[in-house]
N, C-alpha and C positions, 0 to 999 in steps of 0.2 A: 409606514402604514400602521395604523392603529390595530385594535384587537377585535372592533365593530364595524369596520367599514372598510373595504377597498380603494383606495385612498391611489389617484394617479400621482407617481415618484416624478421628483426631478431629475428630470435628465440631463448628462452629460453636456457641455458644449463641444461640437464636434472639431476633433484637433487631426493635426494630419501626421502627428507619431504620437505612437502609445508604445509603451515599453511591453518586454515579452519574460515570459520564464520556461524553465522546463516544470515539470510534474507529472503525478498523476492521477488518474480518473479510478477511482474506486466506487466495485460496481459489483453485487451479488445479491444475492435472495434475505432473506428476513432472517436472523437468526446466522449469520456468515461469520460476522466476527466485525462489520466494516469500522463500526464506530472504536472497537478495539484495537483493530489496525493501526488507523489514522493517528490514536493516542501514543502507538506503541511507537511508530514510527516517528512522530515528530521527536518523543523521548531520545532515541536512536540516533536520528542525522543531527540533533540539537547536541547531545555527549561528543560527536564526531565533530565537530565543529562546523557544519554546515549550515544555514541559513534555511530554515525554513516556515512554510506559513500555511495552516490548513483554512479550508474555505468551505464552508456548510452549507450543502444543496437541499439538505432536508427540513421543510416547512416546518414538518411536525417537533423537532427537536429544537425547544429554546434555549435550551441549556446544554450544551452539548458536554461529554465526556472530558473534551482535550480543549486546549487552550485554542480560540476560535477568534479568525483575524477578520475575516467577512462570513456574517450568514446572511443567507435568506431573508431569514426572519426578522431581517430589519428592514426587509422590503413588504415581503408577502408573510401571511400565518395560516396554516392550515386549519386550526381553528375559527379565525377571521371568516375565510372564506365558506365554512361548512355552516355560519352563522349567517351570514349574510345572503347566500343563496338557497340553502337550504340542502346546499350536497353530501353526499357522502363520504366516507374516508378516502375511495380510490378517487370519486369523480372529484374531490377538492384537490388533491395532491396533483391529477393531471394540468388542474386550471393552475396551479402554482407554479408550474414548470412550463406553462403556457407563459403564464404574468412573467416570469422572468424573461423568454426568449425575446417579447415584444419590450422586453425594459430592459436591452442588453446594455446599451448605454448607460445604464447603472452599475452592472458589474463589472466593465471596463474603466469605469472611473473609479470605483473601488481598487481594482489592478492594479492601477495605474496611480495612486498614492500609497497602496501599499508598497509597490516592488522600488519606486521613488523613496521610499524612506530606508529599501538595503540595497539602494545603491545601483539597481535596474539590472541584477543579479540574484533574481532569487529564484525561488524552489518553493512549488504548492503541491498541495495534496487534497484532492477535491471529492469528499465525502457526498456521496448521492443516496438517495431512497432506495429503501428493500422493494418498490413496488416493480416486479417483474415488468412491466407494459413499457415503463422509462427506457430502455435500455433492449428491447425485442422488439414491439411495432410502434413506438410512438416515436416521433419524429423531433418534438422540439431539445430534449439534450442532444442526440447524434448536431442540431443545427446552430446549438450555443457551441459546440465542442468544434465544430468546422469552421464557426467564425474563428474561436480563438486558435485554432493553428495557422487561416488565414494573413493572421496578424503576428505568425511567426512563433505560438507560441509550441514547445515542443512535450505534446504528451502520450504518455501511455498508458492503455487502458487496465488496470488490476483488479480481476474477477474473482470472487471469493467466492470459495463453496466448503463446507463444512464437512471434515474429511468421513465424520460420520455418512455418510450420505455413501461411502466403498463398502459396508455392512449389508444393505441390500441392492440386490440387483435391479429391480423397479427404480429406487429409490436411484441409484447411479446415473443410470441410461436415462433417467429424466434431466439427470443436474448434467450433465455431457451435452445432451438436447440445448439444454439452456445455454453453455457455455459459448457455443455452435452458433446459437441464434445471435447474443448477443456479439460475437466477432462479426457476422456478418452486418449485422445492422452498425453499428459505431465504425468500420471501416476507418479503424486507425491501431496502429502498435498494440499487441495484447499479448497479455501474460495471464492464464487462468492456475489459482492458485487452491490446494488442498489445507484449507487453514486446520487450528485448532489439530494437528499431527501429533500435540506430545498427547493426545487423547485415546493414541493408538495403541496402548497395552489395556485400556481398559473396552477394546473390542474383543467379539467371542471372536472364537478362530474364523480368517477369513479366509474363502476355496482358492484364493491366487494374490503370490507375492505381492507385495505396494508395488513393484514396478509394472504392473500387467494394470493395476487403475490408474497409472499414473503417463505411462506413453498409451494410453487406451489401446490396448491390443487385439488381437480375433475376440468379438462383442458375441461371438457366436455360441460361446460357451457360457455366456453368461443366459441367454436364451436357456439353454438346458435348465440350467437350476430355476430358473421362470416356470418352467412345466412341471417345478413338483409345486407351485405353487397353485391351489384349488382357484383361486379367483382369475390370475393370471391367463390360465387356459382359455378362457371366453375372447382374448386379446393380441392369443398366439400372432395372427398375420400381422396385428397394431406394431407389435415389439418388436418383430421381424422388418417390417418395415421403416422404423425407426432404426434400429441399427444398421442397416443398409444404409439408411441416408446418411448415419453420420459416417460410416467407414468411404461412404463416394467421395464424400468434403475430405476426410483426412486430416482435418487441420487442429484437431484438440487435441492436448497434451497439456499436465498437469503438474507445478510445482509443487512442492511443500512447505510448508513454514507453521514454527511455533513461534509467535510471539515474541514469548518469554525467554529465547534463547538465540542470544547473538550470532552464534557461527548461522543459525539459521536467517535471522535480519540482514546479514550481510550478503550473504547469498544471492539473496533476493534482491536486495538494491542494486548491487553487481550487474545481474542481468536489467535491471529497470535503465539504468544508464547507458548500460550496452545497446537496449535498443532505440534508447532515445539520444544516443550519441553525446549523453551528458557528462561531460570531465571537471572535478573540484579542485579547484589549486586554490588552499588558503592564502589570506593577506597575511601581512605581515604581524600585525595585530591581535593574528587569531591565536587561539589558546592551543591548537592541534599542531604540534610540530608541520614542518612541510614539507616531509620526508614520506612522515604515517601518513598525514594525508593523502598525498599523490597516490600514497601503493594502495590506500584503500577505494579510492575512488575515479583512478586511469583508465576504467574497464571499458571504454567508448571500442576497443578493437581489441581483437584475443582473446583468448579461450576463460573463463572465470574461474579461478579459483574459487577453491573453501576447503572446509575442512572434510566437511561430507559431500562429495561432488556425486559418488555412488550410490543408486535408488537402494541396492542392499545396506551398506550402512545407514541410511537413516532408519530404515527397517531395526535395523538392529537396535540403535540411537532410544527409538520409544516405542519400542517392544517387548520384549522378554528381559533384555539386559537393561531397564531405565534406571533402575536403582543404584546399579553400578556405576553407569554413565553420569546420573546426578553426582555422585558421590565423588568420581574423577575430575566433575565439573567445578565443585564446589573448591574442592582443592584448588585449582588454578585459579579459582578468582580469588581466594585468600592469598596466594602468595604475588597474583596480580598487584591487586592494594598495598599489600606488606612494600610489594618494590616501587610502586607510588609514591610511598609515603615516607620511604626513603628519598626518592631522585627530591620532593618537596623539602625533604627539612635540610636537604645537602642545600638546595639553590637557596633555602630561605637563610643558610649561614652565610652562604657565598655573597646575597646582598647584603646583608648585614656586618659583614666584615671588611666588604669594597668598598664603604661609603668614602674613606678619607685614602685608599690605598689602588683607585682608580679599577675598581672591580677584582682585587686582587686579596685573599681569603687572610693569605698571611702577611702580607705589606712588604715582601720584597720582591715579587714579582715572578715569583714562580708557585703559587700556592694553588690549590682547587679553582675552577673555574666553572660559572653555570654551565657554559656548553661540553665541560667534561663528561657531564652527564650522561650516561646512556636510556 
């Protein structure tokens, strides 16, 4: 599609196998972290040695953050379209997410050479719009995301909400509300996540532990602190009735994640495989041992390890003690590296000295060998 005109794509010739992957669907409000996410995460499964490919659902973004294997925007432009009809920023964005559903045979043909060129074995991660409507009442993603499980593909939905949003009570019971809606409309695997967490020392004191917004607990105390609020009062039955609805559902609960900090990354992917029953056994080829690999990524059944499995330690993690905790961190990745860059310059003697001695460091057959390596 050009940048003046809506231009009908070609479509797909219709084949009777297309290949599948696991992934997932990331999905939050404006200001979430999503395009961060995605960047952070391909960084993460790419260092692990996993294969992976992100896929750009947002019109508006031609240039995205992270290394982008399908967007949109080489089909539809939200500019294009706000040119051409004359709509507005929500009403073009819906029409985008419209043009794609009716031109899915484009993004399955996209799929479908991309996951062909690793081998009919990959791993996407599919970047959508902060526009709330996508994702709560509008119907055409819940109906591109049904085709593609249809066709076998295995994904889970990852909702971002910006942990700022536990500093007010209003502010909370809305992003819960949202979480709420958006499980029920996508009707597939969901994990709703507290991003942007190592942001929590620079909150004022909050009236209850991170674990009370994180399993959302009696919503009924949070009502109280609503009623010293002068505007709030006019709303009382509204909020009352809103946290009724969401304690009837029962169904939100909230991870955490920084980013920027691995024990937290893993965590999180941990459980994403778990409930997409996704397991990584590297090739032989791959640069990940196949030892780390298996143990970082077997989690399809059993309980998920990490380092901080407890809602109190992460509290602790980037609250009052982060400085500390930076600083214990900092240490283990220098001495991480240091013994990196040992196990490297041992194997890069070890080949360098096996070339005439048949892998063997000292030429008579008992010398250092690369798999001595730990």
């Amino acid at each position: 599609m050009t940048d003046t005109a809506v231009d009908e794509p070609m479509l797909a010739e219709p084949t009777e196998h297309h290949l599948s992957a696991f992934g997932q669907l990331v999905t939050g409000p404006p200001g979430a972290g999503k395009s961060t996410y995605c960047h952070g995460m391909h960084q993460f499964l790419t260092a692990l040695g996993r294969p992976v490919s992100i896929i750009n659902l947002d019109p508006a973004v031609t240039n995205p953050p992270y290394p982008c294997a399908i967007s949109i925007c080489d089909l539809i432009t939200l500019d294009s379209v706000m040119e051409e009809f004359g709509l507005g920023p929500n009403g073009a964005m819906l029409y985008c997410i419209e043009y794609l559903e009716a031109n899915f045979d484009w993004l399955l043909e996209q799929l479908d050479a991309l996951l062909e060129t690793q081998g009919g074995n990959g791993y996407i991660v599919i970047d959508t719009p902060g526009q709330a409507e996508l994702w709560t009442n509008h119907n055409s993603l819940r109906h591109i995301v049904e085709r593609l499980t249809k066709l076998d593909y295995r994904l889970a939905a990852v909702h971002l909400t910006d942990a700022h949003a536990i500093t007010d009570a209003s502010k909370y019971i809305s992003a819960v509300l949202l979480a709420l809606r958006a499980m029920l409309q996508l009707e597939m695997p969901h994990i709703n996540v507290l991003s942007k967490i190592d942001m929590l020392n620079s909150f004022d004191n909050l009236p209850f532990n991170l674990d009370y917004y994180t399993e959302v607990q009696d919503l009924s105390y949070l009502l109280r602190t609503l009623e010293d609020e002068p505007r709030a009062k006019r709303f009382a039955k509204l909020n009352a009735a809103m946290v009724e609805l969401i304690e009837d559902f029962s169904l939100v609960g909230f991870e955490t994640l920084a980013v920027e900090d691995k024990d937290s990354m893993m965590h999180l992917v941990r459980l994403i495989d778990k409930v997409t029953g996704y397991v990584f056994m590297p090739g032989e080829d791959n640069s990940t041992t196949a030892e780390n690999a298996h143990a970082l990524f077997s989690s399809a059944s059993g309980l998920i390890p990490g380092k901080y499995q407890d809602i109190s330690d992460i509290q602790e993690r980037w609250g009052d003690r982060r400085e500390e905790f930076d600083e214990a961190q900092m240490n283990d990745w220098e001495q991480e590296w240091a013994h990196r860059h040992r196990q490297q310059a041992v194997k890069a003697a070890v080949a360098q000295g096996g070339g005439g001695s048949g892998g063997d460091a000292s030429g008579d057959g008992d010398g250092l060998k690369a798999d001595d390596v730990e």
